[in-house]
PDB file of N, CA, C and O in Angstrom:
ATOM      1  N   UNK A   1     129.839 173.342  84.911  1.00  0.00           N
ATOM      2  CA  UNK A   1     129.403 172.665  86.133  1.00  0.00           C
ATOM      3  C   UNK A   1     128.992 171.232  85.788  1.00  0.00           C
ATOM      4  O   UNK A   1     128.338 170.995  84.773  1.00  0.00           O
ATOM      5  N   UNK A   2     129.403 170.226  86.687  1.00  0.00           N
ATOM      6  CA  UNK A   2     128.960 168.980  86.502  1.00  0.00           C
ATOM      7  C   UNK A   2     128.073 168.427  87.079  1.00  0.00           C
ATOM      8  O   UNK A   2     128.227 167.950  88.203  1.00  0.00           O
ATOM      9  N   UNK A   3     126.844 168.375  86.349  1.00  0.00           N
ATOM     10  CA  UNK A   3     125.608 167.530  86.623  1.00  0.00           C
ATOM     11  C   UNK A   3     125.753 166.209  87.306  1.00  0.00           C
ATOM     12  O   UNK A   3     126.152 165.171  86.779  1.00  0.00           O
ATOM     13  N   UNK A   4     125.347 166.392  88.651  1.00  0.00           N
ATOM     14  CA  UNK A   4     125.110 165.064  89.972  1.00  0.00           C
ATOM     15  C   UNK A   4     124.433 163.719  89.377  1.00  0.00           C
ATOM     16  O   UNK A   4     123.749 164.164  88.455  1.00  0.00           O
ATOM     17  N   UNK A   5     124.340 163.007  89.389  1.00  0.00           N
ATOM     18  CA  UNK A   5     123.555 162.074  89.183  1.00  0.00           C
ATOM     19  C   UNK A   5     123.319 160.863  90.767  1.00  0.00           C
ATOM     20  O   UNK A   5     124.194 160.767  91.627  1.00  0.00           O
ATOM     21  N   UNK A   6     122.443 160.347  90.803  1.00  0.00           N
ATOM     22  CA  UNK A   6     122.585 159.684  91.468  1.00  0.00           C
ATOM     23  C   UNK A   6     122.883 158.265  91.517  1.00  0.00           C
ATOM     24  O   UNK A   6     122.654 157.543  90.547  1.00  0.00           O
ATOM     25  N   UNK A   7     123.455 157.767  92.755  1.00  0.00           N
ATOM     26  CA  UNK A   7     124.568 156.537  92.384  1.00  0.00           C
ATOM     27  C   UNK A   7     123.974 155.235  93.217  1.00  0.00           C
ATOM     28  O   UNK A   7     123.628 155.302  94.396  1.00  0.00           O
ATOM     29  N   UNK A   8     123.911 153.950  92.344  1.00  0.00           N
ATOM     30  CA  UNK A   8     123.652 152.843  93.325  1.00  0.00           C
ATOM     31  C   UNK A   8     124.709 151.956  93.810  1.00  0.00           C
ATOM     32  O   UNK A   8     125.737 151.853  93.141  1.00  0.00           O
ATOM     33  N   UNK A   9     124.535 151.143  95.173  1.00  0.00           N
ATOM     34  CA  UNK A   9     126.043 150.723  94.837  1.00  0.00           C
ATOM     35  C   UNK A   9     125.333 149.073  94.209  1.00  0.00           C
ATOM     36  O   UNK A   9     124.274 148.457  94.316  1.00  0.00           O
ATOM     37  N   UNK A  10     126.569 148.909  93.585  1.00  0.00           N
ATOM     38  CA  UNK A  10     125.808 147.414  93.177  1.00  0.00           C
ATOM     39  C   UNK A  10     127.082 146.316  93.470  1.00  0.00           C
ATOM     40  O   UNK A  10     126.738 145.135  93.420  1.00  0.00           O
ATOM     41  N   UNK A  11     128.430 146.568  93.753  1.00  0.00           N
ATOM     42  CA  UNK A  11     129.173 145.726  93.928  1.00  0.00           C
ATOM     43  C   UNK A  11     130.502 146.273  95.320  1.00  0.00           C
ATOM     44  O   UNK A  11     130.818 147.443  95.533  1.00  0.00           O
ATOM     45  N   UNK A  12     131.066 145.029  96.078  1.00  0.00           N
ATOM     46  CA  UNK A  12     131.896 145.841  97.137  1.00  0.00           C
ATOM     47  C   UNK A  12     132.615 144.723  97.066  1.00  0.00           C
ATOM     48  O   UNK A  12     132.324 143.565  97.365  1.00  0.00           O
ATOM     49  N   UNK A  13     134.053 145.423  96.433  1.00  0.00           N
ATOM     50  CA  UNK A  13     134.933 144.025  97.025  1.00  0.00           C
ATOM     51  C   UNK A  13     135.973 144.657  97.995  1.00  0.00           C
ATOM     52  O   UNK A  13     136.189 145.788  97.558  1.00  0.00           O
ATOM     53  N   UNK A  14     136.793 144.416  99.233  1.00  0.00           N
ATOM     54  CA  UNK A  14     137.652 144.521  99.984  1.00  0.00           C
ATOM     55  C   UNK A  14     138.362 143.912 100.407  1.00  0.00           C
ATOM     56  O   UNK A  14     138.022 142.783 100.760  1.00  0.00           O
ATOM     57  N   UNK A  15     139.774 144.379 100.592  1.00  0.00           N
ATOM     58  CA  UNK A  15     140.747 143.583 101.153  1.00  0.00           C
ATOM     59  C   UNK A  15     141.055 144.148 102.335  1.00  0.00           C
ATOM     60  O   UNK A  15     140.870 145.360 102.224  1.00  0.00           O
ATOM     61  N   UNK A  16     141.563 143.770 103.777  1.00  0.00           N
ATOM     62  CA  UNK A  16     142.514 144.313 104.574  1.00  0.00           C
ATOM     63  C   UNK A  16     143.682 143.695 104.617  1.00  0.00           C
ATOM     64  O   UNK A  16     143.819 142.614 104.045  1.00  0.00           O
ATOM     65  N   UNK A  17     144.504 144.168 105.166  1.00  0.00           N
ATOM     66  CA  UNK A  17     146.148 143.851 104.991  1.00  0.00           C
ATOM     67  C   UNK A  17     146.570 144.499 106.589  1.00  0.00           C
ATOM     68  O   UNK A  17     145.984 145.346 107.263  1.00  0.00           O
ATOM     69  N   UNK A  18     147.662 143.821 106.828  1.00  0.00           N
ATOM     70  CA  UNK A  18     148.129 144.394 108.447  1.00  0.00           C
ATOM     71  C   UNK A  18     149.287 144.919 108.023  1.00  0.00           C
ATOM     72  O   UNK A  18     149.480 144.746 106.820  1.00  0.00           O
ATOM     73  N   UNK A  19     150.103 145.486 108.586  1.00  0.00           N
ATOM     74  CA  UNK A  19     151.108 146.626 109.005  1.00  0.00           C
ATOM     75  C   UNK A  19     152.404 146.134 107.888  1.00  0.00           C
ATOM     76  O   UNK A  19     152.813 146.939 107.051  1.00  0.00           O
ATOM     77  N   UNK A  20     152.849 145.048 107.970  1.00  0.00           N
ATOM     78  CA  UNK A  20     153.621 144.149 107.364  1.00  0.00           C
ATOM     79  C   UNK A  20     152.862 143.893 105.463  1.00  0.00           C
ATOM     80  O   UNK A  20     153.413 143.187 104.618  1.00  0.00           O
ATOM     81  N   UNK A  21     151.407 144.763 105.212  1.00  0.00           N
ATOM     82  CA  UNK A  21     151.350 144.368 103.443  1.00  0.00           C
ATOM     83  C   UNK A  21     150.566 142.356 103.774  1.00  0.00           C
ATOM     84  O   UNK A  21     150.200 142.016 102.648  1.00  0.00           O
ATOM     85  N   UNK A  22     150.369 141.591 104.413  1.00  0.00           N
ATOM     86  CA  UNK A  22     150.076 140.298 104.436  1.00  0.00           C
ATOM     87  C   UNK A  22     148.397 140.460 104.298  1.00  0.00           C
ATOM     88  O   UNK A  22     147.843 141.373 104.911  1.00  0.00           O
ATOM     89  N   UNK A  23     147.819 139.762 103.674  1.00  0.00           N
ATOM     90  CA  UNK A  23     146.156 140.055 103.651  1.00  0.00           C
ATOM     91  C   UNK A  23     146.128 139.473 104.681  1.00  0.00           C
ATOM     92  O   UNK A  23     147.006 138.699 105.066  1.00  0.00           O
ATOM     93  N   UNK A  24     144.945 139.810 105.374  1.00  0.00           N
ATOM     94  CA  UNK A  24     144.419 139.270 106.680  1.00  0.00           C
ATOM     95  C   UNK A  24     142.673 138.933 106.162  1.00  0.00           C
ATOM     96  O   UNK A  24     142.237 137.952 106.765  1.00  0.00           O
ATOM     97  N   UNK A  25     141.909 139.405 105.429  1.00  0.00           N
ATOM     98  CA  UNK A  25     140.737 139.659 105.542  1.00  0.00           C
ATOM     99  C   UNK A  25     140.142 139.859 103.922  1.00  0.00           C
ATOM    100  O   UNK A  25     140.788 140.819 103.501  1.00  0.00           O
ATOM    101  N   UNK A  26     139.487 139.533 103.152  1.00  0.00           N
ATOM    102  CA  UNK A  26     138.782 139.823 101.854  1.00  0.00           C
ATOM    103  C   UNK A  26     137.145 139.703 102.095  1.00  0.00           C
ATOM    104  O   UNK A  26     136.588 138.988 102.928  1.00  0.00           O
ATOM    105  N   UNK A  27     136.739 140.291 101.466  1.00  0.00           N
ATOM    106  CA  UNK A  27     135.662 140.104 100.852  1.00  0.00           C
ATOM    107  C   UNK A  27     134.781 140.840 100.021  1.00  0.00           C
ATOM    108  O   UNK A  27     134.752 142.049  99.795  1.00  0.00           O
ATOM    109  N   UNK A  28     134.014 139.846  99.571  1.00  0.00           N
ATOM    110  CA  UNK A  28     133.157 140.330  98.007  1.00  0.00           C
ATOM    111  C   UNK A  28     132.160 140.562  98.406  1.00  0.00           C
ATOM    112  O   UNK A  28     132.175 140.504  99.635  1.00  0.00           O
ATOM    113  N   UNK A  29     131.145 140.837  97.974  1.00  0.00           N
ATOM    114  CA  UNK A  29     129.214 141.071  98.128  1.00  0.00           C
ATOM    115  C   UNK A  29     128.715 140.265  96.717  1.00  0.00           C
ATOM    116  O   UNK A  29     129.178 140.476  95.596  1.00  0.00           O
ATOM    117  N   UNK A  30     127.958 139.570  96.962  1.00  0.00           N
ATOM    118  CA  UNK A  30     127.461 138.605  95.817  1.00  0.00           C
ATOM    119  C   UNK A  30     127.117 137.719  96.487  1.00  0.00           C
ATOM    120  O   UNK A  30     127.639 137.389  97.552  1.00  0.00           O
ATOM    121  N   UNK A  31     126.103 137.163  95.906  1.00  0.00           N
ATOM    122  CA  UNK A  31     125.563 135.446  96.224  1.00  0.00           C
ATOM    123  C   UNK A  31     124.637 136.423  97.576  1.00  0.00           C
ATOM    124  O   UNK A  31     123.955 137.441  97.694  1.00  0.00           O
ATOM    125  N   UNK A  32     125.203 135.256  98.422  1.00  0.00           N
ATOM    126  CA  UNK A  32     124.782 135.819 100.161  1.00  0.00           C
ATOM    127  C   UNK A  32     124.828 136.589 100.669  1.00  0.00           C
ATOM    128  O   UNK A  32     124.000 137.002 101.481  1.00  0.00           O
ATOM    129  N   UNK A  33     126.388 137.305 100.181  1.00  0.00           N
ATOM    130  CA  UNK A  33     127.074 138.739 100.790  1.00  0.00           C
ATOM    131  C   UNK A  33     126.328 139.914 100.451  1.00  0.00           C
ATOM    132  O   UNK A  33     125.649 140.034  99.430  1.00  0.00           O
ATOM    133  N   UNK A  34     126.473 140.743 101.312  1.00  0.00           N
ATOM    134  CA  UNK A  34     125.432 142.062 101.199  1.00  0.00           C
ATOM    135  C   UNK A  34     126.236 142.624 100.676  1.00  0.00           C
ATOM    136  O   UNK A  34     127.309 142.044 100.510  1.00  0.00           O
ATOM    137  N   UNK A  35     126.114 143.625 100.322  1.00  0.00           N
ATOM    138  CA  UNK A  35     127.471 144.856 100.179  1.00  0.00           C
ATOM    139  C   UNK A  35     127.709 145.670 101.682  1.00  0.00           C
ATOM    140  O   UNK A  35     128.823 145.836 102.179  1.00  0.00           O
ATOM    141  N   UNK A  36     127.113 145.886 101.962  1.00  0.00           N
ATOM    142  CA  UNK A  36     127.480 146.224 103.996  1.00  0.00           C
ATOM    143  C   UNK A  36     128.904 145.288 104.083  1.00  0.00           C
ATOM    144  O   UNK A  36     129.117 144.157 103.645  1.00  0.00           O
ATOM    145  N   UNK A  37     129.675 146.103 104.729  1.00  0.00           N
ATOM    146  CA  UNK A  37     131.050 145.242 105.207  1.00  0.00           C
ATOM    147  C   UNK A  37     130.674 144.924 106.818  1.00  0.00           C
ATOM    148  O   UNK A  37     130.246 145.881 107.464  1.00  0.00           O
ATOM    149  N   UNK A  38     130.756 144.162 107.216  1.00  0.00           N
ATOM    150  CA  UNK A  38     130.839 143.843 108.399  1.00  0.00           C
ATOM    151  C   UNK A  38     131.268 143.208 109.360  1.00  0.00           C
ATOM    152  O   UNK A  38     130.815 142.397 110.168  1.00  0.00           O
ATOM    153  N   UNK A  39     132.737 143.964 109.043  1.00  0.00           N
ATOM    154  CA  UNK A  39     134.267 143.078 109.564  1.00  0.00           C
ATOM    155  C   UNK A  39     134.354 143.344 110.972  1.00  0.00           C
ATOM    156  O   UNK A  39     134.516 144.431 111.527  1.00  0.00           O
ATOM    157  N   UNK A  40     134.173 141.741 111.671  1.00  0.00           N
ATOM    158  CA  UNK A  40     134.645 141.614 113.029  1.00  0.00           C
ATOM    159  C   UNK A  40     135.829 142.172 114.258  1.00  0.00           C
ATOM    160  O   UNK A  40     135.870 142.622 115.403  1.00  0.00           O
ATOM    161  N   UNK A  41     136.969 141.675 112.790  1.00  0.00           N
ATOM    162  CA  UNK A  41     138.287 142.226 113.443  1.00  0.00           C
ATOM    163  C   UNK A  41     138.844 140.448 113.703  1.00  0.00           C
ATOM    164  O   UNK A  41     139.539 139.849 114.523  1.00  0.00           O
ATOM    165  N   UNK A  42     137.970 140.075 112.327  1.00  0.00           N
ATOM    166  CA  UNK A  42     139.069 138.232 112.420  1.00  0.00           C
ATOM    167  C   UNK A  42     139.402 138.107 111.168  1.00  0.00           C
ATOM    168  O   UNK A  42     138.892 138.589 110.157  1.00  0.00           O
ATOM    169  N   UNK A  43     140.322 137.403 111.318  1.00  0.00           N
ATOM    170  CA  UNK A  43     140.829 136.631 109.821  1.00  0.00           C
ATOM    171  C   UNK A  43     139.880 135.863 108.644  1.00  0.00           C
ATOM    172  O   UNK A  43     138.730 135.444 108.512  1.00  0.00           O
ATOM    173  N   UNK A  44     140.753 135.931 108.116  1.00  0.00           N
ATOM    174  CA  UNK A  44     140.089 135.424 107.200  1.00  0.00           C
ATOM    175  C   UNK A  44     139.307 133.534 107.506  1.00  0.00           C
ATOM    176  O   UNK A  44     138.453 132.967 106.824  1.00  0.00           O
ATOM    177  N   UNK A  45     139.689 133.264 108.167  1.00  0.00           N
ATOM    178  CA  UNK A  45     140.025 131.629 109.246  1.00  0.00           C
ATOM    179  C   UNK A  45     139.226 132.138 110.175  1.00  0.00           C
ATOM    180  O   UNK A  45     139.263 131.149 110.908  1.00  0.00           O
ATOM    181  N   UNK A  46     138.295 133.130 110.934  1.00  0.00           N
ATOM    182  CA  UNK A  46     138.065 133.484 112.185  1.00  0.00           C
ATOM    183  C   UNK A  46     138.700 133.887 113.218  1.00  0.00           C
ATOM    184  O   UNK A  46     138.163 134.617 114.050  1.00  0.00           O
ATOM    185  N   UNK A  47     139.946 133.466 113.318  1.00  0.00           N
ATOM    186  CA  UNK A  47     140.429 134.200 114.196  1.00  0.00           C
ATOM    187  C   UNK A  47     140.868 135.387 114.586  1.00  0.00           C
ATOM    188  O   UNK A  47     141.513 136.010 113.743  1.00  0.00           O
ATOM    189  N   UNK A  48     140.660 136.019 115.915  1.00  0.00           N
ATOM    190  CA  UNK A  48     140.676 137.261 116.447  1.00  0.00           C
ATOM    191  C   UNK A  48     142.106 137.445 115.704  1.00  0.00           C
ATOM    192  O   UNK A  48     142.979 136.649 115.360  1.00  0.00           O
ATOM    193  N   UNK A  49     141.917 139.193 115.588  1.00  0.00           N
ATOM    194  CA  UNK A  49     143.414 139.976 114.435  1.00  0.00           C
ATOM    195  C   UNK A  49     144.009 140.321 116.123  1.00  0.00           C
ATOM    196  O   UNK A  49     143.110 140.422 116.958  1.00  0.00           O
ATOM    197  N   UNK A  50     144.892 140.429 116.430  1.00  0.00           N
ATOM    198  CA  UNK A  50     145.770 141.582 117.442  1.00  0.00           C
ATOM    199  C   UNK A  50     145.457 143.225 117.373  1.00  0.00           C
ATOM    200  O   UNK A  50     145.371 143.643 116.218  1.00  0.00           O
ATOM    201  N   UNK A  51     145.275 144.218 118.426  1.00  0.00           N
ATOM    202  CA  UNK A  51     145.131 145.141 118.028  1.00  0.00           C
ATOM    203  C   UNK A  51     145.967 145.605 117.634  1.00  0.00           C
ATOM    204  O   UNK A  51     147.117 145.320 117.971  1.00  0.00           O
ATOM    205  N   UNK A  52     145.472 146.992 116.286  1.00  0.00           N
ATOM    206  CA  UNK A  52     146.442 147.488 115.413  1.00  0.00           C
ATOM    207  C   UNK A  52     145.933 148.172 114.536  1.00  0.00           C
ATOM    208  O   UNK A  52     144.741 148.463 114.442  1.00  0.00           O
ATOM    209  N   UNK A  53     146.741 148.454 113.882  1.00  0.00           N
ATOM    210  CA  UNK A  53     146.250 149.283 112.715  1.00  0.00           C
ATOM    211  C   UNK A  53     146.743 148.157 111.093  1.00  0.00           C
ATOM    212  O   UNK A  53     147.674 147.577 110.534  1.00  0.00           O
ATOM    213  N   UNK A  54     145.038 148.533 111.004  1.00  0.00           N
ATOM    214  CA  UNK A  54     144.914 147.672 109.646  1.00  0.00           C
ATOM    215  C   UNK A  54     144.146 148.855 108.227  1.00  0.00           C
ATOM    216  O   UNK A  54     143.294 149.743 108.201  1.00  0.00           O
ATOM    217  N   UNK A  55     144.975 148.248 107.320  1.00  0.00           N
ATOM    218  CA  UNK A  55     144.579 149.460 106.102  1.00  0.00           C
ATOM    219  C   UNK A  55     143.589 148.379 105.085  1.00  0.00           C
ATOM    220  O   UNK A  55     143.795 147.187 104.855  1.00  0.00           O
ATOM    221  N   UNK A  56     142.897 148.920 104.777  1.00  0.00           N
ATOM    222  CA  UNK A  56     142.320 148.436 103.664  1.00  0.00           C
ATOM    223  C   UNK A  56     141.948 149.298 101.974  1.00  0.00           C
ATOM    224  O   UNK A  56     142.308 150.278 101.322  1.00  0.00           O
ATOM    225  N   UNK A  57     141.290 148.493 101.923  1.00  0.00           N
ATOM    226  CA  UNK A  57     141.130 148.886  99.840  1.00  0.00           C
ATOM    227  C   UNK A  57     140.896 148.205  99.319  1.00  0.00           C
ATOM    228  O   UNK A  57     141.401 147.140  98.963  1.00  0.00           O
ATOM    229  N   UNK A  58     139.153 149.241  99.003  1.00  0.00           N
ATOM    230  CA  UNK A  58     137.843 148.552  99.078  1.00  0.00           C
ATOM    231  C   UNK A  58     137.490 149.256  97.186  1.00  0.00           C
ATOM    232  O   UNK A  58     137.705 150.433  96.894  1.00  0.00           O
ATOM    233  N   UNK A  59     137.007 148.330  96.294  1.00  0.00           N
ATOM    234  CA  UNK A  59     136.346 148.219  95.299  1.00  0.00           C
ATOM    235  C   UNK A  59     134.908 148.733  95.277  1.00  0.00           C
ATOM    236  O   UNK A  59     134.194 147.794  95.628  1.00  0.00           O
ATOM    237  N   UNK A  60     134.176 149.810  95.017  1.00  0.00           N
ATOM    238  CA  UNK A  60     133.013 149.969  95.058  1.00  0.00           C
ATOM    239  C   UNK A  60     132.942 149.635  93.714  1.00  0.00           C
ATOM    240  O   UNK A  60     133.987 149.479  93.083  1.00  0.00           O
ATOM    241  N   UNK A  61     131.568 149.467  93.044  1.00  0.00           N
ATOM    242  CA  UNK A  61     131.068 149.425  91.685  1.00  0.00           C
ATOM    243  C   UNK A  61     129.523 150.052  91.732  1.00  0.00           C
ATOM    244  O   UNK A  61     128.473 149.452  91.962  1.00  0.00           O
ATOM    245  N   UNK A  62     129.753 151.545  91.419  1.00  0.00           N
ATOM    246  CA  UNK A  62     128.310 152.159  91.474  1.00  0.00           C
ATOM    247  C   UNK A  62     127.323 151.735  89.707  1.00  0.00           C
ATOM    248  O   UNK A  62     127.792 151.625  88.575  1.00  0.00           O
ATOM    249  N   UNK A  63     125.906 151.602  90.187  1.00  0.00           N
ATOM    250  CA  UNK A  63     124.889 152.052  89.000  1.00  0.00           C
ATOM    251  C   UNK A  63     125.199 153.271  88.664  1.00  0.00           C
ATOM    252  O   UNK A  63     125.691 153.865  89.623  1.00  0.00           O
ATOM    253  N   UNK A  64     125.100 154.106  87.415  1.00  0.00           N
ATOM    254  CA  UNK A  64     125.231 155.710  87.624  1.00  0.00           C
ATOM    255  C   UNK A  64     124.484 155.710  85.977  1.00  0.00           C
ATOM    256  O   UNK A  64     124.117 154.705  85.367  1.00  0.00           O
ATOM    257  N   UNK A  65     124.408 156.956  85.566  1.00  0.00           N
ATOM    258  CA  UNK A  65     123.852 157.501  84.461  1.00  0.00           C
ATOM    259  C   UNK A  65     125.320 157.826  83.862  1.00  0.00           C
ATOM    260  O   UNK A  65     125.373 157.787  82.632  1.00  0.00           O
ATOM    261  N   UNK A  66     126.112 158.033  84.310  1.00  0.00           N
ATOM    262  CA  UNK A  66     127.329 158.937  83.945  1.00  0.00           C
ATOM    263  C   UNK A  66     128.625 157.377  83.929  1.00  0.00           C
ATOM    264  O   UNK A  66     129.126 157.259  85.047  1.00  0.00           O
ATOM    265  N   UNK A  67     129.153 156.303  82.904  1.00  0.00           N
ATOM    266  CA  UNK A  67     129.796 155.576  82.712  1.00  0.00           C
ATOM    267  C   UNK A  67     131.009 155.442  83.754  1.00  0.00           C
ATOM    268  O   UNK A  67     131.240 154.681  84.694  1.00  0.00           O
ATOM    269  N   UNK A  68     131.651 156.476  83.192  1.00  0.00           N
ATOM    270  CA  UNK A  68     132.907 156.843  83.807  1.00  0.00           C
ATOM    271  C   UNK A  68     132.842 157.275  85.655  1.00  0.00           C
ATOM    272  O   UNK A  68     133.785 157.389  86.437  1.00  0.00           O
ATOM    273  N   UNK A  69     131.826 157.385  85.823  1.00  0.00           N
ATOM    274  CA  UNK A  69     131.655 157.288  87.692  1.00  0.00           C
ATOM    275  C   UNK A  69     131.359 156.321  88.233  1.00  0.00           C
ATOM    276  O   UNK A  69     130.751 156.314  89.303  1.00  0.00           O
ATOM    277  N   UNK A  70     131.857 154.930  87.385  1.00  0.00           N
ATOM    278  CA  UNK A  70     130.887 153.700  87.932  1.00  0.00           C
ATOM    279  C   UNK A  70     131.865 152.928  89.005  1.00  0.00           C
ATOM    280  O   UNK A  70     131.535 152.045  89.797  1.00  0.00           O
ATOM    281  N   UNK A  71     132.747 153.325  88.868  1.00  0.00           N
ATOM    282  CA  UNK A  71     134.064 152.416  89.803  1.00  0.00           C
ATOM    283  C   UNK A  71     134.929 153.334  90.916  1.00  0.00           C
ATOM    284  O   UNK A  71     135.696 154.219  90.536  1.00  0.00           O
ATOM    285  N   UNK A  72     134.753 153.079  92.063  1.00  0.00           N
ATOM    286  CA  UNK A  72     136.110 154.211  93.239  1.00  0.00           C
ATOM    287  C   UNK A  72     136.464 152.974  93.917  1.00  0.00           C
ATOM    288  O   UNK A  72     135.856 151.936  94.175  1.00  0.00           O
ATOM    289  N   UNK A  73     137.524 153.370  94.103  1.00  0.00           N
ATOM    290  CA  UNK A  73     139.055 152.741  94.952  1.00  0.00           C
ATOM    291  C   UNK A  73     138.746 153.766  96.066  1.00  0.00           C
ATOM    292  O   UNK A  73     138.703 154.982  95.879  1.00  0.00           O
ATOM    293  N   UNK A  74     138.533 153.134  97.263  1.00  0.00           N
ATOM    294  CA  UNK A  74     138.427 153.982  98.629  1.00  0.00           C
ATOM    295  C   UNK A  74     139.926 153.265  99.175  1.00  0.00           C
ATOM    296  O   UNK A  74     140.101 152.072  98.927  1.00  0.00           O
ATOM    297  N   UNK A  75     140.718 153.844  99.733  1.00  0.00           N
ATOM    298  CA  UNK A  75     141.673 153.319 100.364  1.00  0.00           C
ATOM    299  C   UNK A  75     141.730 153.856 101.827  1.00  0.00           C
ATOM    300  O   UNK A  75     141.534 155.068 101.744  1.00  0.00           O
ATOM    301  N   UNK A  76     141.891 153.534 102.998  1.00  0.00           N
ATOM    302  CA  UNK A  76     142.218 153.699 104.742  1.00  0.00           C
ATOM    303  C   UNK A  76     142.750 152.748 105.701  1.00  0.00           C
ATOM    304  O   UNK A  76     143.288 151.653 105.541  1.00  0.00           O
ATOM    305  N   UNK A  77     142.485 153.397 106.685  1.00  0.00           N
ATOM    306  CA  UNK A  77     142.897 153.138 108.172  1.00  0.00           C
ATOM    307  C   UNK A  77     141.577 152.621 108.947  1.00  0.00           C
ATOM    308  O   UNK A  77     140.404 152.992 108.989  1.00  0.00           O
ATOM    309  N   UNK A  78     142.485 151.378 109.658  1.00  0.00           N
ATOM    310  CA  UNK A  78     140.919 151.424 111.141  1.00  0.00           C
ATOM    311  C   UNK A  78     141.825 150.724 112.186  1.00  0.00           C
ATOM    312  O   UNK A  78     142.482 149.712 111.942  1.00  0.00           O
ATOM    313  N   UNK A  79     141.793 151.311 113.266  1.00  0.00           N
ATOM    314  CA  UNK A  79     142.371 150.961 114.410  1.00  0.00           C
ATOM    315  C   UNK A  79     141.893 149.921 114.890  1.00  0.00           C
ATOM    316  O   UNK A  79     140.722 149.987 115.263  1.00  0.00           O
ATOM    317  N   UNK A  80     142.533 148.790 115.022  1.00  0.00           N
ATOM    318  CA  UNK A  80     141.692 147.500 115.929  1.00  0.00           C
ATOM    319  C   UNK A  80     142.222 147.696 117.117  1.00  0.00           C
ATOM    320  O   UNK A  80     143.434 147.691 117.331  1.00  0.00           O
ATOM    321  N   UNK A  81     140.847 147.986 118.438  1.00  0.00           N
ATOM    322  CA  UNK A  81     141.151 147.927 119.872  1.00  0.00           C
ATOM    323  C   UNK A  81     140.379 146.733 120.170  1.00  0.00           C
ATOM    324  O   UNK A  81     139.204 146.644 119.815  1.00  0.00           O
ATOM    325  N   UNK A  82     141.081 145.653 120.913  1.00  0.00           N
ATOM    326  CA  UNK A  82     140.493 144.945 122.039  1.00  0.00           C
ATOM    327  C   UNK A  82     140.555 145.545 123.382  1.00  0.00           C
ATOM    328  O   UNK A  82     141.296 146.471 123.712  1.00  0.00           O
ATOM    329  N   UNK A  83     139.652 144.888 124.171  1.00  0.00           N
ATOM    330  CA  UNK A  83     140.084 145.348 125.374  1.00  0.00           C
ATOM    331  C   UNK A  83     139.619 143.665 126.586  1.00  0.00           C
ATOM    332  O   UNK A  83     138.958 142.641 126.414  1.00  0.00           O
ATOM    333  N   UNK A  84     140.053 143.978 127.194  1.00  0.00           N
ATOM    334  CA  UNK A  84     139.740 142.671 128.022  1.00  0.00           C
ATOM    335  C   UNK A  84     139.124 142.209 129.191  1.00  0.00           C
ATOM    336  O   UNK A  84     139.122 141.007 129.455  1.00  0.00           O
TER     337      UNK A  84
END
């Protein structure tokens, strides 16, 4: 059985990309940046994305006791709805 440890996060980097593979969106946590993502649904420039489906893949970097649990690759989906 494998002993839990508990995990901090200490780093978040992310990209999104639209349907077509083109980045639309990055970001890191450092300096100013929190690690909280708190993507609008704009570009990287501000401007509003079109609704759609956008994938991303996101860099965590946990604290841990255990070396080898310090890094996950989360990869998904998030539907962008506007409405008007």
């Amino acid at each position: 059985m494998r002993n839990l440890c508990p995990r901090f996060v200490q780093r978040v980097e992310v990209v999104i990309v639209d349907r077509w593979g083109k980045q639309v969106f990055k970001y890191a946590s450092g300096g100013e940046n929190t690690i909280y993502i708190d993507w609008d649904g704009r570009d990287d420039n501000g401007k509003e994305l079109s609704s759609g489906i956008y994938y991303y893949s996101a860099r965590v970097t946990f604290e841990t006791l255990d070396p080898k649990d310090s890094e996950k690759i989360i990869k998904g989906w998030v539907q962008l709805v506007r409405t008007e």
